[in-house]
Residue, then its C-alpha position, 0 to 999 in steps of 0.5 A: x358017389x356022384x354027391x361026392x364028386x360034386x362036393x369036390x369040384x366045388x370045393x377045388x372052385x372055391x379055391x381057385x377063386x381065393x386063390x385068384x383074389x389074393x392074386x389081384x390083391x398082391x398085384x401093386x398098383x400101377x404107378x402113374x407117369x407125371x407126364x404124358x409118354x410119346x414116341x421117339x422125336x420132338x413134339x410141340x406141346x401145349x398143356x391144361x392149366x389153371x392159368x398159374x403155369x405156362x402153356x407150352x413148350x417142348x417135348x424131346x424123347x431119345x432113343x435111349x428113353x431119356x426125356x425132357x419137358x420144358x414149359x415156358x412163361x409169358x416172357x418164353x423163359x423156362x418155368x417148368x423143366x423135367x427130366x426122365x433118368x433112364x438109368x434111375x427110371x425117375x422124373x426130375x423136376x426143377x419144380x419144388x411140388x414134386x406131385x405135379x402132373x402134366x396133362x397135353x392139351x395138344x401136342x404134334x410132333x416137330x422136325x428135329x436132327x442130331x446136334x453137332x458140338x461143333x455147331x456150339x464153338x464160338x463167343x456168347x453171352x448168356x443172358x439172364x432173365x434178370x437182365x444180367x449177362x455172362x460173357x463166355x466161350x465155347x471151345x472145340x476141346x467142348x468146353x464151356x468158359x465164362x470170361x467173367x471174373x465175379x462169375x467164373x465156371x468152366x462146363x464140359x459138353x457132351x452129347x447125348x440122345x435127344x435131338x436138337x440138345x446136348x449135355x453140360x455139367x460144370x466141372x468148376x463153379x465159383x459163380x453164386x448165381x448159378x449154383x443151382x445150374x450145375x448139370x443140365x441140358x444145351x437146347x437149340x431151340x429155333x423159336x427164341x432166335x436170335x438166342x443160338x441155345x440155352x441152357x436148362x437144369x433140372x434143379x430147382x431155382x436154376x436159371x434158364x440161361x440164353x445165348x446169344x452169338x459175340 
C-alpha cells in the first residue's frame, strides 16, 4: 500500500513538472523597447554611439505615455526623430533602419512647462538646413500659414502631453519640399535660440524646420 502511495505522488510530480515547462515555453518573449523608458518629464540625453549618429538630444515623456526622442547632429539639426503612439502602442522613427536601438549614456532631467499656443502667434521664417527659408504666420485661430507662393501649406496646431511641444498636422501641402512633414511635433527648445520652435516629423526624409521671429 504505502509502495502505492509513493508510485502516485511521483507520478503527480512529474506532472506538475511537464506541466510547469509548457508554461515557460508558452510564455512569449519580452519584446525589447528601441529606447530607454523614463519617468514623466523632460530629460537631457546623451547616447552610445559608433560616431556615425549624434550624441544627444532631448527626451519628452507625457503624462498620457506619449514619447519624443529627438537626436541632434554637429550642426544641432535633428537627425534621429522617434516617436511612442500611445494609442498604437509603437515607436516611429524618421529613420529607415527600423531596428535601431538606443542606448543612454547619460541622461538628467530638465526643467520644462506646459506650452501655451498663444505663446506661438506671430510672424517667422522657417529655416532650412539647406540654407532656404519659408516665410509663415501663425494665427490666434492656432493656425499655421506659409505666405510663400512656390511653398504653400496651411497646419493646425493643437496641444498635446509633452512639456514644452505641441502638435502640427497640415491640413493643406502644395509645398514639394515638405511633403514628408505632414504631422509632427512644435518644439521649443531653449538651447537653439534665437530660433522660437522647430518643427519635427517622424517620417523619414522629413526636415527639421526652425523658426525664427519676423
Amino acid at each position: 500500500m504505502q509502495r502505492c502511495l509513493w508510485i502516485l505522488l511521483l507520478g503527480l510530480a512529474l506532472s506538475a513538472c511537464h506541466d510547469d515547462n509548457n508554461d515557460r515555453k508558452e510564455q512569449p518573449a519580452e519584446k525589447s523597447e528601441p529606447v530607454p523608458a523614463l519617468a514623466v518629464g523632460t530629460y537631457s540625453v546623451s547616447i552610445e554611439t559608433d560616431q556615425e549618429l549624434p550624441t544627444v538630444g532631448k527626451y519628452y515623456s507625457g503624462t498620457d505615455g506619449t514619447k519624443l526622442v529627438v537626436l541632434n547632429d554637429e550642426q544641432d539639426r535633428a537627425q534621429i526623430v522617434m516617436h511612442y503612439d500611445v494609442a498604437t502602442k509603437t515607436w516611429h522613427s524618421n529613420q529607415s533602419d527600423k531596428n535601431l536601438k538606443l542606448e543612454f549614456a547619460h541622461y538628467e532631467k530638465i526643467a520644462d512647462q506646459k506650452l501655451s499656443l498663444n505663446e506661438l502667434v506671430g510672424s517667422y521664417t522657417l529655416s532650412l538646413a539647406d540654407g532656404s527659408s519659408i516665410p509663415v504666420e501663425v494665427k490666434a485661430q492656432r493656425q499655421m500659414i506659409s505666405l510663400d507662393q512656390n511653398c504653400s501649406f496651411t497646419a493646425k496646431i493643437s496641444e498635446n502631453s509633452l512639456a514644452n511641444t505641441a502638435s502640427y498636422q497640415f491640413t493643406d501641402n502644395k509645398c514639394a519640399a515638405l511633403k514628408n512633414n505632414e504631422k509632427g511635433y512644435v518644439v521649443v527648445d531653449q538651447d537653439l535660440e534665437p530660433a522660437a520652435f522647430r518643427l519635427l516629423s517622424d517620417t523619414v526624409d522629413s526636415k527639421d524646420l526652425w523658426a525664427f521671429p519676423s
